[in-house]
N, C-alpha and C positions, 0 to 999 in steps of 0.2 A: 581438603578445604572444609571447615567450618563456617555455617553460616548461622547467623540470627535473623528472621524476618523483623525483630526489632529495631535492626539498624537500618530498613530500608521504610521510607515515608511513599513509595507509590505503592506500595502492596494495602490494598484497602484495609479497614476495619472490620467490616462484616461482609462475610460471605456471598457470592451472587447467583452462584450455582448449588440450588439445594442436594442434588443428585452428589450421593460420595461417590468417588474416583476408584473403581477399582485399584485391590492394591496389586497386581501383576500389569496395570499401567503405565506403559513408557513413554508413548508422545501422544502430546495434546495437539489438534491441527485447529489451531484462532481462523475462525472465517469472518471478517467484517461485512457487515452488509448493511446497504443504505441505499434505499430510492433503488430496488431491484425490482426484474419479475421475476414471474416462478420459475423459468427455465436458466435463468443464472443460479437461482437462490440451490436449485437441486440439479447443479450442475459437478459442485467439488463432493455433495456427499453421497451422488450419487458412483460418481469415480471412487470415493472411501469403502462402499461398500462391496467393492469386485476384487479388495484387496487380498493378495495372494501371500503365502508363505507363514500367516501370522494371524493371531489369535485375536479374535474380536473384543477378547477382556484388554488388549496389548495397548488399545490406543482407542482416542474417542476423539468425536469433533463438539468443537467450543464455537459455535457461534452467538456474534455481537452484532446487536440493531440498535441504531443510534440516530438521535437527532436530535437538534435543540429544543430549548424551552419552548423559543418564539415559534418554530416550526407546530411543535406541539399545543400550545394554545390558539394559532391560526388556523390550525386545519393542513396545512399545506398538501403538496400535493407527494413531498417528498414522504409525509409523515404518515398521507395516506399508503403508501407504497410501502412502508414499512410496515402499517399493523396489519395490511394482508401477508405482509414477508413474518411476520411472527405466525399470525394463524395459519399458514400455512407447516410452517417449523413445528409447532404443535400437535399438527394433523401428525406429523412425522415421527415422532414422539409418541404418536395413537394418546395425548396427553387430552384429547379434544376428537368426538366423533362424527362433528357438525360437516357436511360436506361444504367442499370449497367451489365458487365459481370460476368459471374459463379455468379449470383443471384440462390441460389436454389429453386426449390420449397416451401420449410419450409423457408425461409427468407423471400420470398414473400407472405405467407402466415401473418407472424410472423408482416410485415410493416403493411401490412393491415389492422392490428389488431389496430397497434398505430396509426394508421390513422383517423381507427372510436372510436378509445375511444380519443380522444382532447387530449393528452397526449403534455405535453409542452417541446421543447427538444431546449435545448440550443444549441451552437455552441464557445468554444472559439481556433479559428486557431493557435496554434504556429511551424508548422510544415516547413512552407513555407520559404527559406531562408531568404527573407525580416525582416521575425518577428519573426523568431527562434529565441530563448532564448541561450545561451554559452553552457550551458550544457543541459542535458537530464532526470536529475534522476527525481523519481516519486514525490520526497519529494518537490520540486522545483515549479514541475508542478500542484502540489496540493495547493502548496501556493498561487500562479497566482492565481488560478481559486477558492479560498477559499475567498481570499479578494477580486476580484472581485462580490461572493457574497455576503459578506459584505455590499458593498457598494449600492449590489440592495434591500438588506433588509431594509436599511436606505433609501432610496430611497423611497419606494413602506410604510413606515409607520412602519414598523414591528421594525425596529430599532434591539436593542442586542435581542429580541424576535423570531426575528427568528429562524433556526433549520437548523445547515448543515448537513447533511445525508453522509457519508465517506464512499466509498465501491469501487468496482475494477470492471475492465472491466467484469470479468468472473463470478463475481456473480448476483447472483437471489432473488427475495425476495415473502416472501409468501403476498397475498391478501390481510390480514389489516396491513401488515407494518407502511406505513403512518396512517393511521387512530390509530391503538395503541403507534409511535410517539407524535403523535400530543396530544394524548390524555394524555397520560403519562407527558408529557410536562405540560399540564395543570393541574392533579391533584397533582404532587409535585413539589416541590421551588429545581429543579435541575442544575446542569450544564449541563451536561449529560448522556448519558445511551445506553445500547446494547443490543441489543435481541439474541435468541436462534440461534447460527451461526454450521451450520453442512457442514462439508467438503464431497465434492465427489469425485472419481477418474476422472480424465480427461478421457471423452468418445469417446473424439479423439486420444488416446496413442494405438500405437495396440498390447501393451503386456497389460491387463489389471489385471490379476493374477499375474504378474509380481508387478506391481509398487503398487498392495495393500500390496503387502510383503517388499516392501521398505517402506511405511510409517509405517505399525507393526514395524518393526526394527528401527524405529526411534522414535518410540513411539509416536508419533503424529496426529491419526487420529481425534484427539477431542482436542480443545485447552481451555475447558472451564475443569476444576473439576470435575472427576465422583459425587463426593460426594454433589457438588452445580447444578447436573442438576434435574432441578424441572420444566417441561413441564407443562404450567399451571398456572407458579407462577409469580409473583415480586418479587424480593429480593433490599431493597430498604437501601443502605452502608450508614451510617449516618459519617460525619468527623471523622474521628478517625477508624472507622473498620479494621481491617487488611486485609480486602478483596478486600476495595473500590480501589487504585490502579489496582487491575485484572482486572478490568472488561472493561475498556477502557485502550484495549490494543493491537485491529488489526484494520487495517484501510477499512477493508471489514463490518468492523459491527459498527462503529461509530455513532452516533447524541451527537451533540454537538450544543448548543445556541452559535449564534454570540458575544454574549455577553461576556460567555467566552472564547469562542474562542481568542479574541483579548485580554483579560486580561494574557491569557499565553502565550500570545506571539505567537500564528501561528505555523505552519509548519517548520521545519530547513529543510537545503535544504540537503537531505541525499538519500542517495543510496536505504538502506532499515530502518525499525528502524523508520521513521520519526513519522508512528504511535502511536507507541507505547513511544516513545518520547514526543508527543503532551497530549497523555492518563493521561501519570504520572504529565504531568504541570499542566492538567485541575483538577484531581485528589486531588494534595495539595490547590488549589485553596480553599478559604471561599464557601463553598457550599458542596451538595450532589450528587450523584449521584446514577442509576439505572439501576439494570440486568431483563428484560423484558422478558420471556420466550414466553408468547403469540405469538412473532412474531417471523417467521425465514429467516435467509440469509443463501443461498446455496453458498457455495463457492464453485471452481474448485483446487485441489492439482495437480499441474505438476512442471517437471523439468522448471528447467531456468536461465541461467548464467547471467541476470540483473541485480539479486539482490545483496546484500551485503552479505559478507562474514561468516555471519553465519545466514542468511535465510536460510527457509525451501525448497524454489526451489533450493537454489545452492547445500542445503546436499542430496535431493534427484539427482538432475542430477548427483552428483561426486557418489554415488552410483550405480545407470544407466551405470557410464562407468567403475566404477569399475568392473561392472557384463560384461558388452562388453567384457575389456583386460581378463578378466576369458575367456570368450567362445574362444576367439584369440588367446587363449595360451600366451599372453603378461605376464601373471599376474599367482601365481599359487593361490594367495587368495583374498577376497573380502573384501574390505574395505566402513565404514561408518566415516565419521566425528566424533568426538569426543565435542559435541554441548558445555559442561559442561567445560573444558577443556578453548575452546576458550571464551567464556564469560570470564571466571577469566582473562584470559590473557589480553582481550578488558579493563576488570574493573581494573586493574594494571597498565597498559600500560596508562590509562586517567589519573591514581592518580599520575603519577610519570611526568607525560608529564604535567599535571598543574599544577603542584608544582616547574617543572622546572628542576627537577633534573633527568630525560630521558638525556642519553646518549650512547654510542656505546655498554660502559661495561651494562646497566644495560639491554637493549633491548636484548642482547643475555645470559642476564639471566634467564629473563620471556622467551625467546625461547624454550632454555633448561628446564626452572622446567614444563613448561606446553607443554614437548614433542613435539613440532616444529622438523624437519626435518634441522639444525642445519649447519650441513655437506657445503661447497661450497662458503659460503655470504662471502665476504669480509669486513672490519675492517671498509674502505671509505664507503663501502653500507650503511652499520647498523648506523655509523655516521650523513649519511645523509638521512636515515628515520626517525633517532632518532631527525634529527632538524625540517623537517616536521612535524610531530607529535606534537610537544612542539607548533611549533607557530600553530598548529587547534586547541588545547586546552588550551590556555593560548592568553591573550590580550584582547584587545577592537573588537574581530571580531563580526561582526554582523551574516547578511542572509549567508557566506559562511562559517558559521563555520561548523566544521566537513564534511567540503565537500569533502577533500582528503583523509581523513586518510581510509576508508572503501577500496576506492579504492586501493591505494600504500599496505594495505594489500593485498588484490586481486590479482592484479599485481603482491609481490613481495614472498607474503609468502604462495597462494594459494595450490599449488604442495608441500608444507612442514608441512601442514595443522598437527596438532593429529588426528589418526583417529583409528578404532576400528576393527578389526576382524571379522567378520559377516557370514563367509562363511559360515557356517553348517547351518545358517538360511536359504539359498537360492538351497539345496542341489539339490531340486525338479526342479532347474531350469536348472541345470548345464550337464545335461544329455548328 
């Protein structure tokens, strides 16, 4: 495979990470990070630095802090969060000897560690008003900081060989991660591949009995297949399997080769979804890919109104307050999202909006069959979501497509959501 970084328009222009790339460099691990504390922030690279089997020139971590303009010229509280999430990344880097406040004990334990293991920790700033980005969402910020890898992989010799490593501030990775990466990488001709990803309760939530029984009722404590977990094993999807789409499909357990990386086109700049959006292009791609049980990524499950409208932090938080208005007497029953529901509506609403034919009558049709809360929206509203809509999915749009449409859901139809009955699951809580 021959590549030009000329022919692809997300790979920036100028550089964002001054530090070169060693050239015995194989995989870059992108950590996004937005509106964290320090125990998420030095939670993945504190796991990087325990890594076993593999050489600390072999791999480095690339983290991304981002937030908008507007965030950044108000002050917010997101923005706040983030320039202690830099200065504290700095400290890490020993780039800054200024000590930080409410350092814990276990955080300063936790540095010390990436200190003495050479753990290589990148830095890309977009937090800072100067060189905030317009928007904020995750998909955006991954792209930035994905082709900016790109370009140190090429850079440093590795070229499409290198290995972008996709995971979130809040996860963790076991010991030979990289090393069973790298290795895997070597013995089959892949795009990419994911390892054994096991979700955990947020240990910072303080109802913890509480939000295990919101993810049971959501049915989501495992987002792999009972029937495909084999601890132990490879499962190695040959083009054509019917499985091989699954498997690259969250952005907490991703590797993927630079290579194809830029054959599918990158990152869309989306709310939520961008991973799994990126999975399915690399997926149809000419190649194979690879489910790795060997290794594991620990993920954190909590609420979170960031994401898009049918992620799993937003149906768990609209759960969480469902269960509030219950205790407050607001509410006399508990409601969960209807996940199944709003997908169809997502996947009706694209076919109708890029074919062109979305309009006022057909928007509050799919409202109604897929149980939308209906009642209140005016003829001009529905109108003019229905023309937004049409032009995210339909034209010559590039990097912003589907940038609005998750939101203007959000925004307009989030409180009319479908959703599910659930109380007699939560009875023990209700006391």
């Amino acid at each position: 495979m021959i590549v030009d970084l000329k022919n692809f328009n997300f790979i920036g222009k100028r550089p964002l990470v001054s530090e070169p790339m060693h050239r015995f460099c194989k995989v870059a691990v992108l950590i996004p990070v937005y509106d964290e504390n320090f125990n998420m922030v030095l939670r993945p690279l504190y796991s990087l630095a325990g890594q076993k089997g593999v050489g600390f020139d072999e791999f480095e971590a690339v983290v991304i802090v981002n937030n908008s303009k507007d965030e950044a010229k108000n002050k917010s509280k997101e923005f706040v969060a983030n320039q202690r999430a830099i200065k504290l990344i700095r400290f890490v880097q020993k780039l800054s000897s200024k000590p930080l406040e409410n350092l814990s004990g276990e955080n300063l334990k936790q540095i010390k560690k990436i200190w003495q293991s050479g753990l290589n920790v990148r830095l890309i700033d977009k937090s800072a008003l100067q060189i905030a980005v317009v928007e904020n969402n995750v998909g955006l910020a991954r792209r930035v900081a994905a082709g900016d890898i790109v370009r140190r992989f090429f850079e440093n010799g590795q070229k499409e060989r290198g290995i972008i490593l996709v995971t979130d501030a809040d996860c963790a990775f076991s010991p030979n991660t990289i090393y069973e990466i790298i290795s895997t990488f070597l013995k089959y001709p892949i795009n990419g591949l994911a390892g054994n990803l096991v979700p955990i309760i947020d240990p910072e939530f303080p109802e913890q009995k509480l939000l295990k029984k919101v993810l049971e009722a959501s049915g989501e404590l495992r987002p792999w297949p009972k029937s495909l977990r084999r601890p132990g094993k490879i499962l190695y999807f040959e083009k054509g399997d019917s499985l091989d789409s699954n498997v690259l499909k969250t952005g907490q357990n991703m590797a993927v080769s630079a290579g194809a990386y830029l054959l599918a086109g990158g990152f869309e700049d989306l709310d939520s979804s961008e991973d799994v959006l990126l999975g399915q292009k690399i997926s149809n791609l000419p190649g194979d890919i690879v489910k790795n049980f060997n290794y594991t990524v620990t993920t954190i499950i909590r609420p979170s109104l960031r994401t898009g409208a049918g992620a799993l932090g937003r149906r768990i938080k609209y759960i969480l307050d469902s269960v509030e208005n219950f205790r407050l007497g607001k509410s006399k029953k508990i409601f969960m999202l209807d996940k199944q529901k709003i997908s169809e509506f997502y996947f009706y609403l694209a076919a109708l909006a890029k074919s062109r034919k979305l309009n006022a009558g057909w928007l509050k049709k799919l409202l109604i069959l897929y149980g939308f809360n209906f009642s209140g929206l005016p003829q001009k509203e529905l109108q003019r979501m229905a023309e937004i809509f049409t032009l995210e999915y339909s034209g010559n749009i590039k990097h912003h497509k589907f940038l609005r449409t998750d939101r203007t859901v959000v925004e307009h139809f989030y409180h009319r959501f479908p959703k599910k009955d659930v109380t007699g699951k939560f009875a023990e809580f209700l006391v």
